[in-house]
C-alpha positions as CSV (number, residue, x, y, z in Angstrom):
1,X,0.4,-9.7,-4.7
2,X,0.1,-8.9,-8.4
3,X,-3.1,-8.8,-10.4
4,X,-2.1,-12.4,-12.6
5,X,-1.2,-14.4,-9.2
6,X,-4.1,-13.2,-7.4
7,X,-6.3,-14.3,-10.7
8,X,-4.3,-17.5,-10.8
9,X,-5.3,-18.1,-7.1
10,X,-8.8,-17.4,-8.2
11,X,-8.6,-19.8,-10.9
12,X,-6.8,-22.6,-9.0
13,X,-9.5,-22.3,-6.1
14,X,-12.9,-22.4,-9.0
15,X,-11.1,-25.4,-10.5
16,X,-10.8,-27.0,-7.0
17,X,-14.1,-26.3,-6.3
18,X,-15.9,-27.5,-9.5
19,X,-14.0,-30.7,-8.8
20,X,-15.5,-31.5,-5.5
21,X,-18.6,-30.9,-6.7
22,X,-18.7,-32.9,-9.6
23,X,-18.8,-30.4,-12.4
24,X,-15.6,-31.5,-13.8
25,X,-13.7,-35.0,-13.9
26,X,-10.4,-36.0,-12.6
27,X,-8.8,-35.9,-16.2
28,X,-10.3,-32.2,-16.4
29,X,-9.1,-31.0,-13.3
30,X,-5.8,-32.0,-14.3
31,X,-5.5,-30.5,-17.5
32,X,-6.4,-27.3,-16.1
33,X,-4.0,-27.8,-12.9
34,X,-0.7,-28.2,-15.9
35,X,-2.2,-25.0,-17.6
36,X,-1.9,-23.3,-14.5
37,X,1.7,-24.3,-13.9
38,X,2.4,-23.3,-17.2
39,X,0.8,-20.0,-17.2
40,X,2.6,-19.1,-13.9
41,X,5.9,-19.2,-15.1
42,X,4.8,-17.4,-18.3
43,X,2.6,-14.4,-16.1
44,X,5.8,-14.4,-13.4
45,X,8.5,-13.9,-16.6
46,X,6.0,-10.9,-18.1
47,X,5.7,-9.6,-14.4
48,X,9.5,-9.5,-14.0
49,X,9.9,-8.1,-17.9
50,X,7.3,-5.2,-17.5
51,X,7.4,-4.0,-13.9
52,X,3.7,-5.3,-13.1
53,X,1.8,-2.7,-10.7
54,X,1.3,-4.4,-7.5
55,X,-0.3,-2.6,-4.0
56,X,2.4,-1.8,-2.1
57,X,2.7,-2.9,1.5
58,X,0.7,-1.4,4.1
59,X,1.1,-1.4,7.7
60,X,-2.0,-0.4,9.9
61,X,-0.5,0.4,13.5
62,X,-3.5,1.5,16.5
63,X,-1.5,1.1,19.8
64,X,-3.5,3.6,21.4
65,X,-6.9,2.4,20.7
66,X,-5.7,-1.2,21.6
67,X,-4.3,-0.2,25.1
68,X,-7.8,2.2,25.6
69,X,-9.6,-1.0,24.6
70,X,-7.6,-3.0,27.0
71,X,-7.9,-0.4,30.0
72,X,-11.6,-0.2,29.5
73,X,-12.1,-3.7,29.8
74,X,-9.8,-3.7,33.2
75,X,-11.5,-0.5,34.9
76,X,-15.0,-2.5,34.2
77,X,-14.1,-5.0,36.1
78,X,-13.0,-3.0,39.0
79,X,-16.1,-1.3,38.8
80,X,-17.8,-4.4,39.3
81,X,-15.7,-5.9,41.9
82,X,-15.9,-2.5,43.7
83,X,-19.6,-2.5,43.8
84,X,-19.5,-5.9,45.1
85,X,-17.0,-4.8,48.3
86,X,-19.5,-1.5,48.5
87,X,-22.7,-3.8,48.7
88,X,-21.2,-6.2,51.3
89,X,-20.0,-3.6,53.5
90,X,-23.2,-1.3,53.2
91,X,-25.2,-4.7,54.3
92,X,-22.4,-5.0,57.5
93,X,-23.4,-1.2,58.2
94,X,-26.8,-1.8,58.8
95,X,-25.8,-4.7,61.1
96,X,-23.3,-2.9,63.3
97,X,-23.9,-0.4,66.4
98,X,-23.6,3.2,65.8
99,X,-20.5,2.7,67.9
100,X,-18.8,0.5,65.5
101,X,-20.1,2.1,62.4
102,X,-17.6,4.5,62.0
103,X,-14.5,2.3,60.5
104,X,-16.9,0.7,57.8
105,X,-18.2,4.4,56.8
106,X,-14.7,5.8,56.3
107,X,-13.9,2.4,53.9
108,X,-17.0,2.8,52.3
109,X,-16.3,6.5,51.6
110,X,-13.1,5.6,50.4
111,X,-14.3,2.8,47.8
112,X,-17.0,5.2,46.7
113,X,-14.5,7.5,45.9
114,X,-12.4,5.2,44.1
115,X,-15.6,4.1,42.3
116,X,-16.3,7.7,41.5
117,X,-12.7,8.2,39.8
118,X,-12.7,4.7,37.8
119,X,-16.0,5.5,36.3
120,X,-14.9,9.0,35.2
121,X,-11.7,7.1,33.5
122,X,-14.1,4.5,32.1
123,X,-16.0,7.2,30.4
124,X,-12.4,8.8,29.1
125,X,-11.2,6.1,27.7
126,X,-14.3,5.4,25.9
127,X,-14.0,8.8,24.2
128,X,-10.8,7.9,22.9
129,X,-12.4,4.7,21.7
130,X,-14.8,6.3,19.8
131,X,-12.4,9.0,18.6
132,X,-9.1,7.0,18.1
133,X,-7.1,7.0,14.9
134,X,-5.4,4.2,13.1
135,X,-2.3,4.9,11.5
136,X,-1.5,3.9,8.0
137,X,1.8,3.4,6.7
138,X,2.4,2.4,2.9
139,X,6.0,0.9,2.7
140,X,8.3,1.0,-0.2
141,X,10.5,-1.8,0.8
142,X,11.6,-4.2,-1.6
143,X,9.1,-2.5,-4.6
144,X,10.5,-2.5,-7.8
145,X,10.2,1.0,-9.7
146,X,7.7,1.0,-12.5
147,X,9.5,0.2,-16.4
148,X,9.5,3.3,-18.5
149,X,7.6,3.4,-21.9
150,X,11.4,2.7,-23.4
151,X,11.9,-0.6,-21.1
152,X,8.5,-1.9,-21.9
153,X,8.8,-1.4,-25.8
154,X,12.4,-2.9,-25.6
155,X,11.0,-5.9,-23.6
156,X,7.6,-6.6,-26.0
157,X,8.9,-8.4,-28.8
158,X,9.8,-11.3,-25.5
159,X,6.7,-10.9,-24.4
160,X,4.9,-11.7,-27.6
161,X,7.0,-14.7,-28.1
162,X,6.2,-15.6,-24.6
163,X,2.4,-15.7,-24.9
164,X,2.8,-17.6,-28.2
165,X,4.1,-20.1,-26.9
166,X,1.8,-20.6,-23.7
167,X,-1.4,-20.3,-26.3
168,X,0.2,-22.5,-28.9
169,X,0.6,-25.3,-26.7
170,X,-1.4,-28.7,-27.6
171,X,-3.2,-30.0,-24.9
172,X,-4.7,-32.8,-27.4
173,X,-1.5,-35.6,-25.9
174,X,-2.7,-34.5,-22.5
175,X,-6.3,-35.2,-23.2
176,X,-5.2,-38.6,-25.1
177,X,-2.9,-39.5,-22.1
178,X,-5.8,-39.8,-20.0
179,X,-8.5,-41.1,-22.4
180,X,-6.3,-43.7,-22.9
181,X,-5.5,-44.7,-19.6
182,X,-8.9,-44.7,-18.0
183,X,-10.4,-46.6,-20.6
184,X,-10.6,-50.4,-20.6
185,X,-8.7,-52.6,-22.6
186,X,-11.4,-53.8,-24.9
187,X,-13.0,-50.7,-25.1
188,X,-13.7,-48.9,-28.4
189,X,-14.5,-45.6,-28.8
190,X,-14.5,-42.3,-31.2
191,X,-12.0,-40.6,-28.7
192,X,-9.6,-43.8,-28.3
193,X,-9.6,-44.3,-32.3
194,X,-8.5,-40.5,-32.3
195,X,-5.7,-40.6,-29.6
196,X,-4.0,-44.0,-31.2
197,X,-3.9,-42.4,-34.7
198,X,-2.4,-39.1,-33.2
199,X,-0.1,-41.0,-31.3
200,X,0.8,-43.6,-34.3
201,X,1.1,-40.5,-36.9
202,X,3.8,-39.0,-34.4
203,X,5.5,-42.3,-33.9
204,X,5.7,-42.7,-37.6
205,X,7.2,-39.7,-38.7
206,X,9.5,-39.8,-35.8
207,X,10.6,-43.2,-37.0
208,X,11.0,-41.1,-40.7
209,X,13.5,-38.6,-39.2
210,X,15.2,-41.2,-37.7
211,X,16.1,-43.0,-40.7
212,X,16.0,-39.5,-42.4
213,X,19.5,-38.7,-39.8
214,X,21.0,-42.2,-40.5
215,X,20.6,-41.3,-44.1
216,X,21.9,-38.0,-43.9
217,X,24.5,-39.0,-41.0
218,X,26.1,-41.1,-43.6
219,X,26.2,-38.9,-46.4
220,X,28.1,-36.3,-43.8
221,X,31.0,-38.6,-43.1
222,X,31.4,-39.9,-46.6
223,X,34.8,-39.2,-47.7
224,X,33.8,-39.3,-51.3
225,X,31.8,-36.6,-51.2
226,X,32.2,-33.1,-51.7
227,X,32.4,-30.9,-48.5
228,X,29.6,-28.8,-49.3
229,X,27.5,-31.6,-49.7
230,X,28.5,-32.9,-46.1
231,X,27.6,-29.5,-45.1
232,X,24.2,-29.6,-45.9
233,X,23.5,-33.0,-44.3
234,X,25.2,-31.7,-41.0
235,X,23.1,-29.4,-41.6
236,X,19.9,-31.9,-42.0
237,X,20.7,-34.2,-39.6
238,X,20.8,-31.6,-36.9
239,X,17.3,-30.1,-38.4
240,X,16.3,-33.5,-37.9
241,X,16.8,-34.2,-34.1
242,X,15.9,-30.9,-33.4
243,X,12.1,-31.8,-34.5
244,X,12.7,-35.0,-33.1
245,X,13.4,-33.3,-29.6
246,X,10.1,-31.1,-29.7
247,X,8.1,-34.1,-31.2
248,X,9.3,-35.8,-28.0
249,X,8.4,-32.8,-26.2
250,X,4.6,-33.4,-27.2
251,X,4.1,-29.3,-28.1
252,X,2.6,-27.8,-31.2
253,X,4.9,-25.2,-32.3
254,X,3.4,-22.0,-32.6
255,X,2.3,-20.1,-35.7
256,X,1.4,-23.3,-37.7
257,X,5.0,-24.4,-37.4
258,X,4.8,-28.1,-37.3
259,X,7.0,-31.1,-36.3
């Protein structure tokens, strides 16, 4: 993963965690969880546009210690079970006649052999244990080449207008939003008195531009009047309902444009 959506996972997990324990309310947590939803897409496009350095994949491969690990585990158990058979037929030994000794001897010879060779493999597969090697392999796969100096210059006037406009957003309808709908009805305070004038002042000059466009609407399919004059209020009525569209939006336009 990239540098921006490993910090973005960083951020998402902090904001959880402040959350839960109280540090931040319920209207905070959400004004930071739309600000990382914005910022994603913004950080994803910038990614895409300037070839972002990301770790490549890496694939760790150690067959051979794992099947050492798993015959060690196996050859101490037949070890184990081994002494076990050993002690049982050392104690029938000592119980038998010397005429009937001679069968459990040989199988106890045997085992003891056997014994002799798994502990000998036991102790070779522990050196390759402690001496085995893990292979790394660093794929390419599906890696996008790095942008040139040329790509990245071409591509940074986009950029720029891209973090614009994730900075210039107004989080101040966000914050109202929820002042406002967590507070009670009969409830005055600073923060409410702020929110309703924001809201009214944008409510009012909406209201403006809409008569402004009727105005200007009418003007533009006068017959009487001159067609550079209808012209220019196409043109205004169009100016118009543009800001209307981004008022209804709720952004602040960046550098000190406003509605």
């Amino acid at each position: 993963r990239t540098s921006s959506i490993q910090l973005l996972r960083d951020q998402l997990f902090y904001s959880c965690l402040s959350f839960m324990n109280g540090a931040i309310d319920k209207s905070q947590y959400e004004l930071m969880s739309r600000r990382y939803q914005r910022q994603v897409v913004a950080l994803m496009a910038i990614e895409q546009l300037t070839g972002a350095i990301k770790a490549p994949p890496i694939t760790l491969s150690s067959d051979n210690v794992a099947m050492a690990s798993r015959a060690a585990q196996q050859l101490s158990k037949d070890i184990a079970s081994t002494d076990a058979a050993l002690k049982q037929l050392n104690d029938d030994l000592a119980k038998k006649p010397d005429a009937e000794k001679k069968p459990l001897q040989d199988e106890i010879d045997r085992l003891t052999k056997n014994r002799d060779a798994m502990v000998q493999g036991l102790s070779n597969t522990r050196d390759v244990l402690a001496g085995g090697s893990i292979k790394v392999e660093v794929s390419s796969v599906g890696s996008s080449t790095q942008r040139t100096d040329g790509h990245v210059l071409a591509v940074a006037e986009t950029v720029r207008e891209i973090v614009r406009d994730i900075t210039g957003i107004n989080d101040l309808p966000t914050l109202c939003f929820s002042a406002l709908s967590s507070a009670k009805e009969e409830t005055t305070t600073p923060i409410r008195g702020i929110c309703e004038s924001y809201f009214k002042d944008k409510v009012d000059k909406v209201e403006a531009r809409f008569q402004g466009i009727i105005k200007q609407q009418a003007i533009a399919e006068d017959p009487t009047k001159s067609p550079s004059e209808r012209a220019l209020a196409s043109q205004e009525v169009e100016r118009l309902r543009d800001q209307n569209r981004r008022s209804m939006e709720v952004l602040s336009r960046p550098r000190g444009k406003s509605f």
